[in-house]
C-alpha positions, -999 to 999 in steps of 0.1 A, spaced: -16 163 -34 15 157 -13 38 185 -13 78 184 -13 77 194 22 50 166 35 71 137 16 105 148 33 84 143 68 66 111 59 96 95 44 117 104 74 91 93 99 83 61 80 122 53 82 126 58 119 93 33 123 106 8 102 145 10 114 131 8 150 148 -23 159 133 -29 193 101 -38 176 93 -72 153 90 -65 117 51 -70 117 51 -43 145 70 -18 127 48 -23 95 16 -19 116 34 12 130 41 25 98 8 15 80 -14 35 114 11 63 110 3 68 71 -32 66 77 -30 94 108 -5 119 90 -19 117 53 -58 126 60 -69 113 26 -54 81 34 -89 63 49 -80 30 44 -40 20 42 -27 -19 43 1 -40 28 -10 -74 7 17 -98 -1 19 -113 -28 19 -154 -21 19 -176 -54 -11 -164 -77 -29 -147 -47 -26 -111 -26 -26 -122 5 -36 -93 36 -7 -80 59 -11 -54 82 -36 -25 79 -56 0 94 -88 11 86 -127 -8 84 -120 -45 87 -124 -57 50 -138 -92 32 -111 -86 11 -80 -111 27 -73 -129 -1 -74 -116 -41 -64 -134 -70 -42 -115 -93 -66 -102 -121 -94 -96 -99 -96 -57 -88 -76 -30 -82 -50 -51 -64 -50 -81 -84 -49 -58 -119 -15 -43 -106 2 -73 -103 -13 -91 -136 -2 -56 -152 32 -51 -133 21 -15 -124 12 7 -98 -24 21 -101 -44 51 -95 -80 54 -93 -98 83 -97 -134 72 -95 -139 38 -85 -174 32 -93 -167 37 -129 -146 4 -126 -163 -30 -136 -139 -51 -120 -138 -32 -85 -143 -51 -53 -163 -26 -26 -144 -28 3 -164 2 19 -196 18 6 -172 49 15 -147 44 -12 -148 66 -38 -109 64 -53 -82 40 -46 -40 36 -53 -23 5 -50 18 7 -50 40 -23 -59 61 -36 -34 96 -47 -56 123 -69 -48 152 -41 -49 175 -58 -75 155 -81 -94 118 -60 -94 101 -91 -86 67 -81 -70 63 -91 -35 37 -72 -24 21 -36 -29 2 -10 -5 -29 -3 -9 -49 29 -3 -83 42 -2 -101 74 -5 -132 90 1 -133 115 -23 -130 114 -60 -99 120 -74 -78 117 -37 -46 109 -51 -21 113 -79 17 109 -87 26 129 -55 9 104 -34 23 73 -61 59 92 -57 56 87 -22 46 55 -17 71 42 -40 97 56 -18 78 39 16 74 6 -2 112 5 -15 116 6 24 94 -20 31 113 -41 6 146 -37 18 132 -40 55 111 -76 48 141 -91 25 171 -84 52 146 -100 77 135 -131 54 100 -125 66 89 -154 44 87 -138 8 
């Protein structure tokens, strides 16, 4: 649901906030993560979790203030990406046994892996929700591969404790 013309903007946007070296790392991915969720209207809820050990940990987000700070891999939509080494796309939430209600509100969800850039080892993933049914599909998963690569590369040449 992300056109051609939408991604080249975000992408290029999402670079300058996360190349913006004035700022602390943490900064920039707030930045980044309040910019997603202002650009992309379908983006309601937008935050980064880091993977630490067995356990997603929450980073920086914007949206509702969730419950939802720590998840064991396995449990959710988060945790199922990780124990499943893939990125996920939700079209109807409430048809999921093991969803965890962040917001009444949330009717579909999309989690991206965060990857090491060399090795693909998972060290985190973003995590978006929708309000309507069927919100988002491989455009939007195209995307945030592309933001989360940058992430990556931004959090490793830091050593922002990953």
């Amino acid at each position: 649901m992300i056109d051609d013309t939408l991604a080249t903007e975000v992408i290029l946007q999402a670079e300058a906030i996360l190349e913006a070296s004035e700022a602390l790392v943490q900064e920039r991915l707030q930045r980044l993560m309040q910019y997603l969720h202002d650009r992309l209207p379908h983006f309601h809820w937008v935050g980064i979790y880091w993977l630490k050990d067995n356990e997603l940990v929450l980073g920086p987000y914007v949206g509702a203030p969730t419950e939802h700070v720590r998840i064991p891999v396995g449990r959710g939509v988060c945790g199922t990406a990780v124990a499943e080494n893939m990125n996920q796309i939700v079209e109807d939430v409430r048809k999921l046994d093991n969803y965890l209600a962040c917001s009444l509100e949330t009717r579909s969800e999309i989690v991206v892996l965060i990857r090491h850039p060399n090795t693909g080892k998972i060290l985190g993933q973003i995590d978006v929700d929708g309000t309507e049914v069927g919100a988002f599909d491989e455009s939007d998963e195209a995307l945030l591969d592309v933001i989360s690569e940058r992430v990556a590369r931004l959090v490793l040449a830091h050593g922002i404790g990953l």
